[in-house]
C-alpha positions as CSV (number, residue, x, y, z in Angstrom):
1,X,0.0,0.0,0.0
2,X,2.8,2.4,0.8
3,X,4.9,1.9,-2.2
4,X,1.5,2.0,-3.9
5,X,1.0,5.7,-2.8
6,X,4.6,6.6,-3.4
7,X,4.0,5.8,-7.0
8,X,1.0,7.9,-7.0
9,X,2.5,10.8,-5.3
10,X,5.8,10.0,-8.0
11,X,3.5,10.7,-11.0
12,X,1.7,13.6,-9.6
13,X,4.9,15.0,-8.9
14,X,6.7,13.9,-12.2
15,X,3.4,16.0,-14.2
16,X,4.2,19.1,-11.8
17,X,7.6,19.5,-12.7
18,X,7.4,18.3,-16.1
19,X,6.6,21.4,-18.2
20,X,9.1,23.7,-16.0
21,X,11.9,21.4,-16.8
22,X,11.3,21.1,-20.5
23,X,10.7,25.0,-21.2
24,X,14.0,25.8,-19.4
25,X,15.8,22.5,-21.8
26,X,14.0,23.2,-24.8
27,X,15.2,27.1,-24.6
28,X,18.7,25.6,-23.6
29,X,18.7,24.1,-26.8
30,X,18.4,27.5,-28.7
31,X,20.5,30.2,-29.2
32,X,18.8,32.3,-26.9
33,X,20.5,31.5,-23.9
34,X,24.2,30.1,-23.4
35,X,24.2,27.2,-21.2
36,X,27.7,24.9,-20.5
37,X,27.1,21.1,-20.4
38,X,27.7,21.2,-16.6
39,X,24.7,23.4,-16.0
40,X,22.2,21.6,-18.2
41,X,23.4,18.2,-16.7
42,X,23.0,19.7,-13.0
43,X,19.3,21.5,-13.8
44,X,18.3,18.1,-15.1
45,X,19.3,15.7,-12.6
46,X,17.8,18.6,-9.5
47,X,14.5,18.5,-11.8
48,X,15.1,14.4,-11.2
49,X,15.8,15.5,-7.7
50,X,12.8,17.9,-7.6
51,X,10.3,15.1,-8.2
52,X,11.4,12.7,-5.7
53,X,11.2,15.4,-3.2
54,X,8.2,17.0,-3.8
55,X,6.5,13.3,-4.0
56,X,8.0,12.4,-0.3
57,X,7.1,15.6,0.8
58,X,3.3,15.4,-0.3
59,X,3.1,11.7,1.0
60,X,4.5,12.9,4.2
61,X,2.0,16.0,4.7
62,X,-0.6,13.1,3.9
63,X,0.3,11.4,6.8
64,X,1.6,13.7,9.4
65,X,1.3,17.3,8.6
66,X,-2.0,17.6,7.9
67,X,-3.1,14.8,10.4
68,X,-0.9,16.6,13.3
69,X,-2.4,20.1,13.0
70,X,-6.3,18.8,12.5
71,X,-5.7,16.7,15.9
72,X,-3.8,19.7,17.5
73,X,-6.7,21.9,16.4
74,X,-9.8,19.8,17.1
75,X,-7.9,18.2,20.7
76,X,-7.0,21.7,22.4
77,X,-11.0,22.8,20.9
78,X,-13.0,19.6,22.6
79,X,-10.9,20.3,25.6
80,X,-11.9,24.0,25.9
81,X,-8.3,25.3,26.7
82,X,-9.0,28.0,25.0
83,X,-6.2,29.8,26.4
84,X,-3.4,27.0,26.5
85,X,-4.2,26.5,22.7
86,X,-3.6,30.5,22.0
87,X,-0.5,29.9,23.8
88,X,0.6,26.9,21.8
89,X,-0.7,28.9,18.7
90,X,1.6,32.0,19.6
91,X,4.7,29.6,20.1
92,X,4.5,27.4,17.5
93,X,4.4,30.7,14.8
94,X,7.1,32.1,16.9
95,X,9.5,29.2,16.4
96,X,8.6,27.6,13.2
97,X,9.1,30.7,11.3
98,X,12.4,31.2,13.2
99,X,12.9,28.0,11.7
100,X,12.0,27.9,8.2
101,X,14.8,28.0,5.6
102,X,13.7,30.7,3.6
103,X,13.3,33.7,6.1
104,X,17.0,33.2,7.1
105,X,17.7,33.7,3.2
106,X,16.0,36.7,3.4
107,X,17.3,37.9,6.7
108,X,20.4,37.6,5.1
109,X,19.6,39.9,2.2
110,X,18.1,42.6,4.2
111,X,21.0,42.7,6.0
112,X,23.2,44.3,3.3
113,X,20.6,46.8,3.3
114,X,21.3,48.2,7.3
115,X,19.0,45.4,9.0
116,X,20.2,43.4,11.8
117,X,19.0,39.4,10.6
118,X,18.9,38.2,13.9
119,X,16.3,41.1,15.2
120,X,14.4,40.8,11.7
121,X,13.9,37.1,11.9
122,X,12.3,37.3,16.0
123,X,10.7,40.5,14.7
124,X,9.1,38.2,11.8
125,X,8.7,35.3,13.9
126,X,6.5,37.1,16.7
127,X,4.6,38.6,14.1
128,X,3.6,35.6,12.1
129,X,2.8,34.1,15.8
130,X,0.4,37.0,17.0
131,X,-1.3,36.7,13.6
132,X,-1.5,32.9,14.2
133,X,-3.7,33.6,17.2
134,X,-5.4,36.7,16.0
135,X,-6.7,33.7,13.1
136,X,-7.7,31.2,16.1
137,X,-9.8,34.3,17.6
138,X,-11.4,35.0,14.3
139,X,-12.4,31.3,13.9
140,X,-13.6,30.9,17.9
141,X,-15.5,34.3,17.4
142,X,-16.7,33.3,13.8
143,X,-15.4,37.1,12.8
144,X,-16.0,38.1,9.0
145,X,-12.1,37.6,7.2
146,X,-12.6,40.5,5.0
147,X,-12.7,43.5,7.5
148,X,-9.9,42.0,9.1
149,X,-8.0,41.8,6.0
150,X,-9.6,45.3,5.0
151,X,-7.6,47.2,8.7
152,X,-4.7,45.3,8.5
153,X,-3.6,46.4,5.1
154,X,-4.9,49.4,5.5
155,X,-2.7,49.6,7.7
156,X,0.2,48.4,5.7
157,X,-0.3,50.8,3.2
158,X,-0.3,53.7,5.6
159,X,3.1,52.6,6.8
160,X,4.5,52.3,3.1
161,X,3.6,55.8,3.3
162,X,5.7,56.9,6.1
163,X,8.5,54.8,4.0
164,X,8.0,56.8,1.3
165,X,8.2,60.1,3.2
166,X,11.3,59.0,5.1
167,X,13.4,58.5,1.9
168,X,13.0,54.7,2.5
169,X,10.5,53.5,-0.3
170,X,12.9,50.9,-2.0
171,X,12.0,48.7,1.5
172,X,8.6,48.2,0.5
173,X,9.0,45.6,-2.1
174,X,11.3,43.3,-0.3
175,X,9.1,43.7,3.2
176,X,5.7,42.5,0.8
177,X,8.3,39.5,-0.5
178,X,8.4,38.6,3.0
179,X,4.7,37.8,3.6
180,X,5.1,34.9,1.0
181,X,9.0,33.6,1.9
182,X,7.7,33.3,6.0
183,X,4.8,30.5,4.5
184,X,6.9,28.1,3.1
185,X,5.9,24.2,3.2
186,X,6.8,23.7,6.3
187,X,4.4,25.9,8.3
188,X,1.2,26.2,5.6
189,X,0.0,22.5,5.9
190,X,0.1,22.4,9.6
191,X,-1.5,25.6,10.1
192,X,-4.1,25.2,7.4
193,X,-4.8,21.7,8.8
194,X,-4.9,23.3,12.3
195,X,-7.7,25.4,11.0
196,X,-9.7,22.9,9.5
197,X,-9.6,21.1,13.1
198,X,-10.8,23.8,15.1
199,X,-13.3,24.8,12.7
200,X,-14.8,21.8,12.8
201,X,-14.8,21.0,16.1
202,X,-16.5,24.8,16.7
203,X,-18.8,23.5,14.0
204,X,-21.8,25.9,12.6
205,X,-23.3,26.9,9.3
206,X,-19.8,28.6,8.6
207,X,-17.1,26.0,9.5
208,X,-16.2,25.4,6.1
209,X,-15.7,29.2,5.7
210,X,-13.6,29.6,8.9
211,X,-11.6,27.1,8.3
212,X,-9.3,28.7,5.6
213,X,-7.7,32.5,6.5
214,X,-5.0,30.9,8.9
215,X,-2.2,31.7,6.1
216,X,-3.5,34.9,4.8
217,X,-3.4,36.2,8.0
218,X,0.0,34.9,8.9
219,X,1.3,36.4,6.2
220,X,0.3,40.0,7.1
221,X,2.6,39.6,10.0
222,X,6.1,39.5,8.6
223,X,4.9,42.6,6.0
224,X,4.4,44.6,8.7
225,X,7.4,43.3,10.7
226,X,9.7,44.1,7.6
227,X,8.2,47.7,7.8
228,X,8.6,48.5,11.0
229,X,11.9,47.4,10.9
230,X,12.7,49.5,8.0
231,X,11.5,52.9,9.3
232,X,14.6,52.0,11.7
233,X,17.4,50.9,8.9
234,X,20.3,53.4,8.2
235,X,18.4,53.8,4.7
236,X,21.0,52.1,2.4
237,X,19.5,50.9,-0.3
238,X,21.3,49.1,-2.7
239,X,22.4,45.6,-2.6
240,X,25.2,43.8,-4.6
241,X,23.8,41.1,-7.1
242,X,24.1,37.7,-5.9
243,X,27.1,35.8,-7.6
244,X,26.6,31.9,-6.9
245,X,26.6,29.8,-9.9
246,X,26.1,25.6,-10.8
247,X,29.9,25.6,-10.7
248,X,29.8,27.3,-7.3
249,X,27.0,25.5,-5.9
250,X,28.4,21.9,-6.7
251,X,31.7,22.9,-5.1
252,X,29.7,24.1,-1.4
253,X,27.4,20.7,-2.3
254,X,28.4,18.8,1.0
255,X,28.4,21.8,3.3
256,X,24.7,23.3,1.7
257,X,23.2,19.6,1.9
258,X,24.6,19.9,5.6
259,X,22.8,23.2,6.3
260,X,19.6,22.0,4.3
261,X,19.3,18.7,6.3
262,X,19.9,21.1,9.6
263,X,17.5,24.2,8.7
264,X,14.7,21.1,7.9
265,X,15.4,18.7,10.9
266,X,15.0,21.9,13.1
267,X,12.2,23.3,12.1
268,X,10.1,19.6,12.4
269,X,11.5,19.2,15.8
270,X,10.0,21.9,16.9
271,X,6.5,20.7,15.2
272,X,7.1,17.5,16.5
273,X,7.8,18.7,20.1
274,X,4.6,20.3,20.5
275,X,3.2,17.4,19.2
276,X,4.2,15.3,21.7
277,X,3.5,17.6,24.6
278,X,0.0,18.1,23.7
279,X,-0.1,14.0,22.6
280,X,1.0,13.5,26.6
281,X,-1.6,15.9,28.2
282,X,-4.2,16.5,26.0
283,X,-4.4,14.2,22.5
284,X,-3.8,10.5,24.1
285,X,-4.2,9.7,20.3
286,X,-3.6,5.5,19.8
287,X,-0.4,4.1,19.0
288,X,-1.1,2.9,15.3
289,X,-1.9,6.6,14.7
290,X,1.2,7.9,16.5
291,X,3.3,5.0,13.7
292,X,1.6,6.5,10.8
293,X,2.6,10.2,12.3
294,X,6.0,9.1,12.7
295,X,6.9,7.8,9.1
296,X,4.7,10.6,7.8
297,X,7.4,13.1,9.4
298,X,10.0,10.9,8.0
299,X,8.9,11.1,4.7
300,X,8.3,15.0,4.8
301,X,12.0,15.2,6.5
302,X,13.7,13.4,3.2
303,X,11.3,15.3,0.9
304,X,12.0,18.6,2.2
305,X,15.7,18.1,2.2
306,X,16.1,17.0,-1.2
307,X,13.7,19.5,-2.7
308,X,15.1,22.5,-1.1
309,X,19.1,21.0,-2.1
310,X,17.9,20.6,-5.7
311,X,16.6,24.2,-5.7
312,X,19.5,25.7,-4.2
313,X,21.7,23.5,-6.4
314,X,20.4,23.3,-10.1
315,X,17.1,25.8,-9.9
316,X,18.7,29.0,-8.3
317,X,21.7,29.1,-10.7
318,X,19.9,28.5,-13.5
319,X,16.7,30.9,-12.9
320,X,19.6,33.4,-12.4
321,X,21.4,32.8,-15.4
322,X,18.1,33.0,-17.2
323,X,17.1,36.6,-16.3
324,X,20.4,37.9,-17.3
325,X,20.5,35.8,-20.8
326,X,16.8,36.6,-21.4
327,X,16.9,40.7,-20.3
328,X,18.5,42.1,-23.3
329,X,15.0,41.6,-25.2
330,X,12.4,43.1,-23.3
331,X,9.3,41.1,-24.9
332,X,10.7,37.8,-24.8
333,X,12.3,38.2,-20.9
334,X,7.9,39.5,-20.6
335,X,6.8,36.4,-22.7
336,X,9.2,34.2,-20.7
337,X,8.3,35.3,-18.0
338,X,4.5,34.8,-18.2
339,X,4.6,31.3,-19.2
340,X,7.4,30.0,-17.3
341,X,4.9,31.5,-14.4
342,X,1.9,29.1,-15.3
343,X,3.9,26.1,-15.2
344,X,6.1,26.5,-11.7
345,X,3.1,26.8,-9.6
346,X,2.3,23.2,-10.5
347,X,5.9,22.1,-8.9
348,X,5.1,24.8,-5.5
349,X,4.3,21.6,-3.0
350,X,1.9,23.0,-0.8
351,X,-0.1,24.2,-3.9
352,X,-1.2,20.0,-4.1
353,X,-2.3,20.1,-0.4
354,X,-4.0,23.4,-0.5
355,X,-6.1,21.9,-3.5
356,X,-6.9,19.1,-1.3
357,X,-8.0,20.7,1.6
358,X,-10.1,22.9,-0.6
359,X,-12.2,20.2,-2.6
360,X,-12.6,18.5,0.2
361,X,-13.9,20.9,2.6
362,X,-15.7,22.1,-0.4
363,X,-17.1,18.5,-0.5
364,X,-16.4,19.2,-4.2
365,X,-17.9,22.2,-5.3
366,X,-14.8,23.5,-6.2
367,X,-13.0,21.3,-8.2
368,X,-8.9,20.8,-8.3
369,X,-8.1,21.5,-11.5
370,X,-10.4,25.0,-11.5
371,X,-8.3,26.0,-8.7
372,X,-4.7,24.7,-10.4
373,X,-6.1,26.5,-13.8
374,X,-6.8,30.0,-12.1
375,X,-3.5,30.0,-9.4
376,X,-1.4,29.3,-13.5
377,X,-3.2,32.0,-14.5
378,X,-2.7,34.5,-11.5
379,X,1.0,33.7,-11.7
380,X,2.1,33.7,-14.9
381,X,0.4,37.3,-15.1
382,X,2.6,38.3,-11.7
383,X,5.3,37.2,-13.3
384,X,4.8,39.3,-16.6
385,X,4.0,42.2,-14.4
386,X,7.2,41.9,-12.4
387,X,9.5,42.2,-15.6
388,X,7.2,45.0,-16.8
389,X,8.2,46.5,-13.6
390,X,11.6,45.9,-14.3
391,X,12.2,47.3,-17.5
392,X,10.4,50.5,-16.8
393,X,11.1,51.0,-13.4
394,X,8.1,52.2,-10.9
395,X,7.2,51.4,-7.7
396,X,5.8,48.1,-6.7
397,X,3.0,49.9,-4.9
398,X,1.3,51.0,-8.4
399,X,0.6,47.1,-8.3
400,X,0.2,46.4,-5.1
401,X,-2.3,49.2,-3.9
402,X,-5.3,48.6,-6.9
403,X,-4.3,44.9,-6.6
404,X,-5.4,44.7,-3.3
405,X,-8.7,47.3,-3.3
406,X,-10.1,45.0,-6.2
407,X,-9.2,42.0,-3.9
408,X,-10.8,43.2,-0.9
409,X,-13.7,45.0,-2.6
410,X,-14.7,41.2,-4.3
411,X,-14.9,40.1,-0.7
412,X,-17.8,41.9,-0.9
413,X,-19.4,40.4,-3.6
414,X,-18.3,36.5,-3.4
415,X,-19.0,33.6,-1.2
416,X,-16.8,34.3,2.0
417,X,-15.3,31.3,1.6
418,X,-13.7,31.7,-1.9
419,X,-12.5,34.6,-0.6
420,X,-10.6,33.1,2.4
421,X,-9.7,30.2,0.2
422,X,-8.1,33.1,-2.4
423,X,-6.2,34.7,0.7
424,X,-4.9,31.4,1.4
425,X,-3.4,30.8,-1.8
426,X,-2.0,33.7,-2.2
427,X,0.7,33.1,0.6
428,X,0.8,29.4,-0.5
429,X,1.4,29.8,-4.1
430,X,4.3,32.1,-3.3
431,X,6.0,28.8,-1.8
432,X,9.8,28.1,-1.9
433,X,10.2,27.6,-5.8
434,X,8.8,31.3,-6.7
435,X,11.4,32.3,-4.1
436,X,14.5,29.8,-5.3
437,X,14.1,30.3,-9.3
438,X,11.6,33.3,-10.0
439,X,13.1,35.3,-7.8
440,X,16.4,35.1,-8.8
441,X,15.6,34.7,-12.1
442,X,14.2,38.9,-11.6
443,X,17.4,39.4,-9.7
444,X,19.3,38.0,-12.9
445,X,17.0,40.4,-15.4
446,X,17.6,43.2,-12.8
447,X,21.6,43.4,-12.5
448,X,21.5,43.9,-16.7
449,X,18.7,46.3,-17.2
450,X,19.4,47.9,-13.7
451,X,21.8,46.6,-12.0
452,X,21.4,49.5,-8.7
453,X,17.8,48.9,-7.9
454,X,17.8,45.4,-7.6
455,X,16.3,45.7,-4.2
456,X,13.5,47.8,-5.3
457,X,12.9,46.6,-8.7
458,X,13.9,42.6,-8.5
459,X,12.4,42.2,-5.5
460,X,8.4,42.1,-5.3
461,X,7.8,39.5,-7.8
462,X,6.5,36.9,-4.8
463,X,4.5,39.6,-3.6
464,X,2.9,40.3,-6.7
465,X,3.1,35.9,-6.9
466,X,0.9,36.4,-3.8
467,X,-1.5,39.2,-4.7
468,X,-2.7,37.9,-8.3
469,X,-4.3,34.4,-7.0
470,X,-7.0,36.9,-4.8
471,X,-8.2,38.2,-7.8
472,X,-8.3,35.2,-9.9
473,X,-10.1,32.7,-7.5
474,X,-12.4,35.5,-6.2
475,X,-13.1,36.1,-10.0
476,X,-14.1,32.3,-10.1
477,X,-16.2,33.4,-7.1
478,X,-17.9,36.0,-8.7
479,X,-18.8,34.3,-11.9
480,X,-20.2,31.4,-10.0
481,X,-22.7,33.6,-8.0
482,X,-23.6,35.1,-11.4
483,X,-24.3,32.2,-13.0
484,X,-26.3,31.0,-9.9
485,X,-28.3,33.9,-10.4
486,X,-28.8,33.2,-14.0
487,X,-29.7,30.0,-13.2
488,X,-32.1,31.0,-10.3
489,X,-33.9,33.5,-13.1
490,X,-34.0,31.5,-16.2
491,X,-36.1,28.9,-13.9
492,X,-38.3,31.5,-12.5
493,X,-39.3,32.5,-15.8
494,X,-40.1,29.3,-16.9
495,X,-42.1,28.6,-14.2
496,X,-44.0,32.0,-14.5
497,X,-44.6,31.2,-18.3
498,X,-45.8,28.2,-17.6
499,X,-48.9,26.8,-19.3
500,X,-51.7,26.7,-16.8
501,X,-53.1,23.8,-18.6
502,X,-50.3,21.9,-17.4
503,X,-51.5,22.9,-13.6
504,X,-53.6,19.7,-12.6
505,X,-56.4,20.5,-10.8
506,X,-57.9,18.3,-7.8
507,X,-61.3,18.1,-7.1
508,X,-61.7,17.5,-3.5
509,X,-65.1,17.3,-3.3
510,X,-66.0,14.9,-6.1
């Protein structure tokens, strides 16, 4: 049975990263880009890499992740600790996003630019955290999403302005980045299952609803961390293009597999320590479930590793490389850009258990593949969009700020749960491949068209990643209540046109 599902997840995976892998060979084969034999060989056998990983990483979330934070949720709920489960809430943000791999990339980034890593990356931490319980609250309370949504980037936006005022506006684009980096696959399957559990366990007319929101709201946190922070940088900012290369890469391989192995085994201890506290006190789940939980985090541990070492390794070069190869025609980096977009969603990992979650809670009304189809979509657009951005040079914000008044004014108009399932995504589709090969393939496009505002120009293409999937599933949103309504008229009209022959009379007195 389980090499069974590891064949299943192998073909789901081998589909996913499929049409990345031959765009990137097929265009290696032309003379648009210059690639040496070492390079091609490395991106192909990290693709191999890739698909193995992502496969042992969605097996695992199958049977821990997703299974850990439903019982976490549902267990602390029944027991009506309200308080001990805020608690565990507010600590398990705080130290899992301390944990996860791609913040401490990030930390490292900003600190060329005059901020301190280590007081970004608690900063970050403590604010993913609070949001983590301010999304508990709002499920308890059974508050509407969309007016919380609404303040908090309101709020945002009216510290971008004080950025902007300060001389410090080039901040804004990597502190939005940030929202999508701090969910990475680690954290969003456990806290969306966490949802689910609690939500279900509250119950109601509106648990389905309630149960997504957990990651849009966790990802306001470390945008407004990044901001605050920023108001107190010593404004420099530039930073240096990044110079690692395949050649480089291979050379570290040992010492970035070492890291990668550390960074990942961290991170699920301090999952799996939770786990086990709460399993002692509160769960007392039985011991076949605890085995299943067990080789679940296994397989997650292996999948993580190898998929984040084959991004660092063959993905991140390459994506690089790309951008700088591709930038001296402005359409074609544009036209690249859009369609490599549509396709590396499919190989984001947590994109397969977000789906999942959704047509399930859904019980099926929205399908998978609707959902795949629109997040392609939304990101191929934010990926166009970025290297508009690019060659033209303007501020992220002329994005961001319509981006997000159509998003939160559809709220207003569409089922509340597409909207917290398109909130959700956002900060879910913006996973660790948008951040390992996008990005730098933006960084790459940035140092040759403009090489001194890489920090305001490259960066924002994951928060742009992020934005565009409100719109498009909200869209699907929106045109489903329309055509409900369409529906609901077309039947009413036939009914009031009907033939009053056809009306069968009973004679109750005969």
């Amino acid at each position: 049975m389980a090499f069974k599902s590891i064949l299943i997840k192998l073909r789901e995976a081998f589909i996913s990263v499929l049409p990345v892998a031959a765009i990137v060979l097929i265009l290696s084969a032309t003379p648009l880009v210059n690639f040496t034999g070492t390079e091609i060989t490395a991106f192909a056998v990290a693709a191999v890499f890739l698909v193995i990983g992502i496969a042992l990483f969605n097996l695992g979330a199958d049977l821990a992740m997703t299974p850990m934070g439903e019982h976490v949720g549902a267990g602390l709920t029944k027991s009506k600790k309200i308080i001990v489960l805020l608690i565990v809430c507010f600590l398990m943000g705080l130290f899992i996003t301390i944990a996860e791999p791609d913040l401490t990339v990030l930390a490292e980034q900003i600190k060329q630019a005059g901020i301190n890593n280590i007081t970004l990356i608690a900063t970050v931490g403590a604010g993913v955290g609070m949001f983590l319980v301010l999304a508990v609250i709002k499920i308890i309370t059974r508050r509407d999403l969309s007016s919380i949504l609404m303040f908090f980037y309101m709020l945002l936006f009216m510290i971008c302005a004080l950025l902007i005022n300060s001389g410090k506006g080039n901040f804004l684009a990597m502190a939005f980045d940030s929202g999508g980096v701090t969910t990475g696959p680690i954290t969003v399957p456990f806290i969306m299952a966490l949802g689910v559990g609690i939500a279900t366990t509250i119950g109601g007319k509106n648990s389905n609803e309630n149960s997504f929101g957990l990651v849009a709201l966790c990802s306001v946190g470390p945008i407004l961390a990044v901001l605050v922070l920023s108001l107190t940088s010593n404004g420099n900012l530039s930073i240096p293009p990044p110079t690692y290369t395949v050649e480089s890469e291979l050379g570290n391989f040992w010492h970035l597999f070492g890291d990668t192995c550390k960074e990942v085994a961290l991170a699920l201890a301090l999952i799996v320590a939770f786990f086990v506290v709460l399993q002692i006190f509160v769960l007392k789940l039985p011991k076949a479930k605890i085995i299943q939980i067990i080789i679940g985090i296994t397989y997650t541990f292996f999948g993580l590793v190898i998929f984040l070492t084959a991004v660092k390794v063959g993905f991140m070069p390459i994506g690089m490389k790309l951008g700088k190869e591709l930038a001296s025609n402005e359409i074609l980096i544009t036209v690249f850009g859009l369609i490599l977009g549509m396709v590396v969603v499919l190989a984001e990992p947590a994109i397969h258990v977000l789906n999942r979650q959704v047509e399930e809670v859904t019980g099926g009304a929205i399908k998978k593949r609707s959902m795949l189809i629109a997040l392609c979509i939304g990101v191929g657009l934010a990926i166009a969009l970025s290297m508009l951005r690019i060659i033209y040079d303007f501020s992220v914000l002329y994005y961001l700020i319509p981006g997000y008044a159509i998003s939160i004014g559809l709220s207003f108009f569409v089922p509340k749960l597409y909207t917290a399932i398109a909130f959700d995504s956002g900060g879910v589709a913006s996973g660790p491949l948008t951040s390992g090969f996008i990005l730098p393939l933006a960084i790459g496009a940035c140092s040759v068209i403009a090489e001194e505002h890489i920090l305001s120009l490259a960066f924002g293409v994951v928060a742009l990643v992020a934005m565009i999937p409100l719109i498009t599933i909200q869209a699907l949103g929106f045109q489903a209540v329309v055509k409900a309504k369409a529906r609901n008229r077309i039947v009413m009209k036939r009914i009031l046109s009907a033939d009053d022959e056809q009306i069968i009379n009973f004679d109750w007195e005969s």
